[in-house]
N, C-alpha and C positions, 0 to 999 in steps of 0.2 A: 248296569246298562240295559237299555230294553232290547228284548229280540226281536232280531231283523230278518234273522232267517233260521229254518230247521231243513238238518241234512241226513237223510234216510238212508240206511244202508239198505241196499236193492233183496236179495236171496236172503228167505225167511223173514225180513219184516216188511216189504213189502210186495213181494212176492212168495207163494209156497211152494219155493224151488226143492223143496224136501220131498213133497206129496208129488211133483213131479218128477223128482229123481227116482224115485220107489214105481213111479207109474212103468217110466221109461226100464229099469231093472226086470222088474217082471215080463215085458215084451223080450228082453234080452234073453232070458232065461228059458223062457218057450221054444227059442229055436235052437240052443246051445246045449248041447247035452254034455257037456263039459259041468256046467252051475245045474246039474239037474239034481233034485236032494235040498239045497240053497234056498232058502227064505230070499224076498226082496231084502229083507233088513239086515240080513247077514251079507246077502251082495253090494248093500247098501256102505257098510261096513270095512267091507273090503275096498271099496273104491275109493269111500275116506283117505283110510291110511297110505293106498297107492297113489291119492294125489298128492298127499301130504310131500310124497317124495319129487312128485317131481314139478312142485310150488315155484322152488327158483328158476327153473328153467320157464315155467309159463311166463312169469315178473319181467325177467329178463329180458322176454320177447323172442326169446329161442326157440319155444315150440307156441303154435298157432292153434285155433280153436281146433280144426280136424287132426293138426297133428297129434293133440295130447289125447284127445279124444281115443283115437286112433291107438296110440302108446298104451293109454291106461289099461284096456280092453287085451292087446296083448300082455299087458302082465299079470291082470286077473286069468287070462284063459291057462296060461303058463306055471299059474298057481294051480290048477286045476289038472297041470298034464296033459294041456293040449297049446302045439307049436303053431296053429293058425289060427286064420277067422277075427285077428282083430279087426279088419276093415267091414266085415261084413256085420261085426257086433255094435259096431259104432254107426253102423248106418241106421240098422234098426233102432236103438238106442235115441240116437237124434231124431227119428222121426216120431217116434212115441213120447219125447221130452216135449217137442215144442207143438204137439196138438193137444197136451194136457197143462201148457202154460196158464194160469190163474193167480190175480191179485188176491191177497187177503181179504177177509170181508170189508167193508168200509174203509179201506187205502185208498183208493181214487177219490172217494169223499171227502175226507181227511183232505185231503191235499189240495183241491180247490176249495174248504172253507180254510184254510192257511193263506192261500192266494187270494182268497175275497176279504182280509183282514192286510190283505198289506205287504204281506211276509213275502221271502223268496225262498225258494223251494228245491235243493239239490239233492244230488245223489250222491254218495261215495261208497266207491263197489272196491274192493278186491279180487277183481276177475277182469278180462280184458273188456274194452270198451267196444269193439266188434260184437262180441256178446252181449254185454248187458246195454247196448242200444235196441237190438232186434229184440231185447227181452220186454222192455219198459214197452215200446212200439207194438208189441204182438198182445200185450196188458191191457195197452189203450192210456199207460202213462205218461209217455212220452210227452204231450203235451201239458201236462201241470207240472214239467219240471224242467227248471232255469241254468238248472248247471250240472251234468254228469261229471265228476271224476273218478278215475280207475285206474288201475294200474298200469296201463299204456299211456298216462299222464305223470304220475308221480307217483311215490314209494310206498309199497302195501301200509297199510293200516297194522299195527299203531306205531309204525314213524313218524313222529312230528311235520314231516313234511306232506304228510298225506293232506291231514284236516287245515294245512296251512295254505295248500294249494285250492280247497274246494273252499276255502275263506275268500281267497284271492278271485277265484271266477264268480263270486257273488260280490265279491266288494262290501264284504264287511270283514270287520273283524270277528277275533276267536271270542272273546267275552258275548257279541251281539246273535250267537250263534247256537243250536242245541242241536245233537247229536243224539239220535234217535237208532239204537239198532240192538239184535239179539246176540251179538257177542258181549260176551265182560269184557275181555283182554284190548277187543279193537273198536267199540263203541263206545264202552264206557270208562275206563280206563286210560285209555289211550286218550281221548279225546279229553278229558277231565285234565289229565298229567298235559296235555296239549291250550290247555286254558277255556275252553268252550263248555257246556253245562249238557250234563247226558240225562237223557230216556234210557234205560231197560227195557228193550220188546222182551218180555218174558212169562213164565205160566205164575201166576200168582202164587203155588208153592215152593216156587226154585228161590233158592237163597243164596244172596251176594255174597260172593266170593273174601271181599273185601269190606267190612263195613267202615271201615273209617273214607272209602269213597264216593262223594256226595253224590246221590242221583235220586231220581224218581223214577218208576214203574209204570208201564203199561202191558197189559196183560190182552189188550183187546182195543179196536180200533172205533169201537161203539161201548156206548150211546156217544156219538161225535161230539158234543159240546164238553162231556166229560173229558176225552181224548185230550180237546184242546188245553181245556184248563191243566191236564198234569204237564202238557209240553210246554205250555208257555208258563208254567211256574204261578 
């Protein structure tokens, strides 16, 4: 079947929510003498694994963008030996995240020559939809994309209900569909095992996890016409 639409995962393939997590880490770390010693990418690290923990409670809708925020900040300082200052680490925190917000190179491009071909053009995030609205919006995406979904709509990625929900708000089916993003497990994988046809956002040396699962590769969002040609096959 021909495709009708390609659906982006938001942090790291279309945004470089990574260079601005390390940005937002090192403002943290300047006023915190608790992480003093601490690389950004050791704190980077450490934030990883403390969200890791508390994933279902964000899914769930139990903790809120400041709340976790708020949370994670005291368990890193708490690792560190110090019983305060989560709210004060999260303030600084959020406001060096979201004034170093930046799309990847050629993503905004990409996505209106997608939209000037015909295509419809989603998002499916694993992070609340409170977020990754103001995030797409503060990018300047917001407008070349047709359907957000996230986890404040349906079940993280790679539950088959995920990529079945961001089929249904575009009004195609999984076959008419390509799933474009930097995880294996929840872009390519997931979605594959889900019926839709994946993208790899990845560095041209990282090597699939999995080879018996069909996908194609992108490493880079330029020279655009090349782009298009690996996503629409």
């Amino acid at each position: 079947m021909p495709v009708q639409a390609v659906i982006f995962d938001l942090d790291d393939t279309l945004c470089d929510t990574s260079g601005s997590m390390l940005t937002a880490l090192a403002a943290v770390s300047q006023i915190t003498p608790a992480f003093s010693g601490l690389t950004p990418n050791e704190l980077y690290d450490m934030q990883t694994r403390i969200m890791k923990t508390l994933e279902a409670r964000v899914f769930s809708g139990e903790l809120g963008p400041q709340d976790v925020r708020v949370r994670r900040f005291e368990f890193m300082l708490a690792e560190r030996g110090q019983s305060a200052g989560g709210s004060e680490a999260a303030a600084t925190y959020r406001a060096a995240y979201r004034a170093s917000f930046r799309p990847l190179p050629g993503a905004g491009a990409l996505l209106g020559a997608l939209r000037a071909r015909g295509l419809k053009v989603g998002v499916l995030s694993n992070y609340l939809r409170e977020v990754q609205l103001e995030t797409l919006e503060a990018v300047g995406l917001l407008p070349l994309v047709d359907s957000l979904v996230t986890v404040s709509d349906a079940p993280p990625k790679p539950h088959a209900g995920s990529y079945a929900a961001v089929c249904a708000a575009l009004k195609v089916e999984p076959a008419e569909a390509v799933m474009v993003g930097d995880s294996w497990p929840n872009d390519v994988a997931g979605a594959v095992a889900a019926g839709l046809r994946a993208v790899w956002y990845a560095p041209a040396t990282a090597i699939a996890p999995e080879k018996s699962v069909p996908h194609r590769r992108l490493s880079s969002y330029k020279p655009q016409e090349e782009a298009v040609r690996v996503i629409l096959g």
